[in-house]
C-alpha positions as CSV (number, residue, x, y, z in Angstrom):
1,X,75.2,146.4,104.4
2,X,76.1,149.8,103.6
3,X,74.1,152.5,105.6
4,X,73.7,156.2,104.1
5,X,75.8,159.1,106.0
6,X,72.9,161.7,106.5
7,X,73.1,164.0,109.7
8,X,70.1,163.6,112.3
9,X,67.0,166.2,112.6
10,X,67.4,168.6,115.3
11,X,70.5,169.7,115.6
12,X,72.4,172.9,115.5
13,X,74.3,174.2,112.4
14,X,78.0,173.5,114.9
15,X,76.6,169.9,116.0
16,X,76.0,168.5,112.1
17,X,79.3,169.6,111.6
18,X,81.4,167.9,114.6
19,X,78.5,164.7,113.3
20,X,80.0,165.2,110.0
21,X,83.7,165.1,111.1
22,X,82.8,162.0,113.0
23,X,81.1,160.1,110.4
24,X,84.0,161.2,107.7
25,X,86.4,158.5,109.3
26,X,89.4,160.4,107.1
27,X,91.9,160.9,109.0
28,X,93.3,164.7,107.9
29,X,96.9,166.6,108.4
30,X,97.3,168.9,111.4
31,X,99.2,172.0,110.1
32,X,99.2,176.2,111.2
33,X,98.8,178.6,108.3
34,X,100.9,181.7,109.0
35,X,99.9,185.1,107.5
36,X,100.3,188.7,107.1
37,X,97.8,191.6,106.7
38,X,98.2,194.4,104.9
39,X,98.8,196.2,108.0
40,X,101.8,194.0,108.8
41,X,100.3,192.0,112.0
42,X,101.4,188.1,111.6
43,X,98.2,185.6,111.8
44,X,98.0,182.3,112.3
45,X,95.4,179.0,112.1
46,X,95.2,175.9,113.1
47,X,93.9,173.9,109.9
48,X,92.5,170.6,109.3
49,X,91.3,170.6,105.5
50,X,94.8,170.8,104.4
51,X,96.0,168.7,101.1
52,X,100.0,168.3,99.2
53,X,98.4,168.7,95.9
54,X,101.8,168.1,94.2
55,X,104.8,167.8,96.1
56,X,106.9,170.8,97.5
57,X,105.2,172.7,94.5
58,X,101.7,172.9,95.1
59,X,99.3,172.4,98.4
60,X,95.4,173.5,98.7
61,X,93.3,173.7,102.1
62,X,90.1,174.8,103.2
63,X,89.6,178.5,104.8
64,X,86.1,180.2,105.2
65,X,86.1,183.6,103.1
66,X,85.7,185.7,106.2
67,X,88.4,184.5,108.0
68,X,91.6,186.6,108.1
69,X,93.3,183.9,106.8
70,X,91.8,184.1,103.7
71,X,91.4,187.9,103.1
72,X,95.2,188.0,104.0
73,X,95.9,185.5,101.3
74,X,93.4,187.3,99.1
75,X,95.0,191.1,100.0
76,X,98.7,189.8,100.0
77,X,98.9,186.9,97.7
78,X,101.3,184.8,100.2
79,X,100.9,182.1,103.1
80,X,102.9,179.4,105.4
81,X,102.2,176.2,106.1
82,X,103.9,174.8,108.8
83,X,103.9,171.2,110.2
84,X,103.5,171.6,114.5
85,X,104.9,168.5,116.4
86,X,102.6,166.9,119.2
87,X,104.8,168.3,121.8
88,X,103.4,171.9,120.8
89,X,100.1,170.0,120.6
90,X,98.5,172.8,123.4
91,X,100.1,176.2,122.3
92,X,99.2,174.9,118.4
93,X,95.1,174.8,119.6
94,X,95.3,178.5,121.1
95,X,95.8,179.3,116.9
96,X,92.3,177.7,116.5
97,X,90.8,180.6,118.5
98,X,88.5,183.1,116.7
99,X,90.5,186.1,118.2
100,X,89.4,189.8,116.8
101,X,90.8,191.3,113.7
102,X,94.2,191.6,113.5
103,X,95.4,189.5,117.2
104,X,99.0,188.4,116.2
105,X,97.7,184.5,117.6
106,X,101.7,183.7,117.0
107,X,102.4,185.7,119.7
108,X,99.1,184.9,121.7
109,X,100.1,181.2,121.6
110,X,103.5,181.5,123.0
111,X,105.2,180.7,119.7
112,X,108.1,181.9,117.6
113,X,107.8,184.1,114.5
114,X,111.2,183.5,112.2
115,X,111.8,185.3,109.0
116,X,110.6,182.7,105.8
117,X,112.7,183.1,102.9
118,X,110.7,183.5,99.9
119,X,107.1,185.6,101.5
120,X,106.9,187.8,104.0
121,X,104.4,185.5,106.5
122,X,106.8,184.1,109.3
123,X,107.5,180.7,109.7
124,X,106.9,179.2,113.0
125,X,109.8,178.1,114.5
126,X,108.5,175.1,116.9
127,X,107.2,173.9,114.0
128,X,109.6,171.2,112.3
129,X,108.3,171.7,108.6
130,X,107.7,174.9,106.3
131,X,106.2,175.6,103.2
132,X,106.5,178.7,101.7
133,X,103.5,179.6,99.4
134,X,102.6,182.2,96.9
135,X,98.9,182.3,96.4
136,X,97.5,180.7,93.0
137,X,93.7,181.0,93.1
138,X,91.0,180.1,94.9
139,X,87.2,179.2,94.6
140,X,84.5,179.8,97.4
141,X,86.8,178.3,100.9
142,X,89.1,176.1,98.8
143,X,92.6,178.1,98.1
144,X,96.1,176.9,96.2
145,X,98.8,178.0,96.9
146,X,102.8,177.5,94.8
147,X,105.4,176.6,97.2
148,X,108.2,178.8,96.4
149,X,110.4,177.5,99.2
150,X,110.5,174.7,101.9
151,X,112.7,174.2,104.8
152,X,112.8,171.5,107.5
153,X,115.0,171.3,110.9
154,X,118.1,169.2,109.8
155,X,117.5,166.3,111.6
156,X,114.8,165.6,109.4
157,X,117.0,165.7,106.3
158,X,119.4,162.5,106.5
159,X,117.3,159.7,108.4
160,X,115.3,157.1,107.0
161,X,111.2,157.8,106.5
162,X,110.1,155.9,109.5
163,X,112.8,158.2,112.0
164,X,111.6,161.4,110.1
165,X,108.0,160.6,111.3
166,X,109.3,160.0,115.0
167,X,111.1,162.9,114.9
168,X,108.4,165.0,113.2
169,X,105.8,164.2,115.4
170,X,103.7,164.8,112.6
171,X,99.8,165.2,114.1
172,X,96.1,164.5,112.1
173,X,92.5,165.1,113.0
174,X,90.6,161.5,113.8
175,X,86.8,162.3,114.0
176,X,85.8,165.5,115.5
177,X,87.8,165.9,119.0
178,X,90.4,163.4,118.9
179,X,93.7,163.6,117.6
180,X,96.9,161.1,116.4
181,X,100.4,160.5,115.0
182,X,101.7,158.5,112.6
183,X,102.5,154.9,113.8
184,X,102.8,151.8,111.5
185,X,105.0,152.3,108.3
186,X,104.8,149.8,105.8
187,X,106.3,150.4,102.2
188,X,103.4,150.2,99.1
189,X,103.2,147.1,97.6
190,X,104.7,148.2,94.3
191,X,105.6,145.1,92.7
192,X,101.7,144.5,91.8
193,X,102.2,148.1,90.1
194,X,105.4,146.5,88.5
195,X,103.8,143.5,87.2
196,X,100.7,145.0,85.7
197,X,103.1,147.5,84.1
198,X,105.0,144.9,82.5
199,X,101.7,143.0,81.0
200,X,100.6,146.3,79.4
201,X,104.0,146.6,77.7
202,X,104.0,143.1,76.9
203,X,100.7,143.8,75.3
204,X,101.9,146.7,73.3
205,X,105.1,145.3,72.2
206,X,102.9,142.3,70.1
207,X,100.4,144.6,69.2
């Protein structure tokens, strides 16, 4: 029997949310967005509502439009996303903070600012994975962004996928206040893709 997701009367505005993060059951990427402002202070978020729209060139997350992440993006046309590892699990949540305008939250969470290559937002150095983006467009809190660059700590490079996940530590967002890391790797069963494939040519080769 399939039951209907619909919040319950009476409660606040912040409770149907965490309900709704519950109730998703989609697990979502943990990443920090790094930015500038036009004054030049570094910011930086925690973000859950993060996507790879098309791999190492395009990416897309969510970001309320008063945020400073946003008006940054908005005002300087460039962002970071970068991929935090559970040991930084802590210092990462101090990012989630709604400081005041223009707090460098880099700084206020204990973590290093490096130069990127391609924008002027830093990359985070504790952070094992980098996307440099230049901002494509956005609509109400959804922005995309072009990666321009990427970079990874080498160690990442030359292992096989289920290492590079142990050594990423890579974190996502299960329900509202729980967290987890990627366990099981399987590979896709591709051979049903394969032989599907192979009846449609079939198919069009006789036609």
């Amino acid at each position: 029997m399939k039951v209907s997701l619909v919040a319950p009367k009476g409660l606040l505005p912040w409770q149907v949310q965490n309900w709704q993060r519950e109730m998703s059951a989609i697990v979502r990427p943990i990443v920090i967005i790094s930015t500038i402002s036009k004054e030049g202070i570094p910011n930086a978020v925690l973000k859950t509502n993060f996507m790879i729209v098309s791999s190492l060139e395009k990416v897309a997350f969510g970001c309320h439009p008063e945020h400073d992440t946003h008006r940054n993006i908005i005002e300087t046309g460039e962002f970071v996303v970068n991929v935090p590892p559970e040991e930084i699990v802590e210092r990462a949540m101090v990012t989630a903070v709604d400081f005041p305008h223009n707090v460098n939250e880099i700084d206020k969470a204990g973590l290093t600012a490096i130069p990127s290559e391609r924008v002027k937002p830093p990359r985070i150095e504790e952070c094992k994975l980098h996307l440099e983006c230049k901002f494509g467009w956005h609509r109400e809190n959804i922005i995309v962004g072009e990666v321009v660059a990427a970079s990874a700590d080498d160690d990442l490079i030359q292992c096989s996928t289920e290492e590079r996940q142990l050594r990423l530590a890579q974190m996502f967002l299960v329900g509202a206040r729980t967290y987890g890391r990627v366990g099981d790797i399987k590979e896709l069963p591709l051979k049903v893709i394969e032989r599907h494939e192979k009846e449609i040519d079939a198919k069009r080769r006789s036609a």
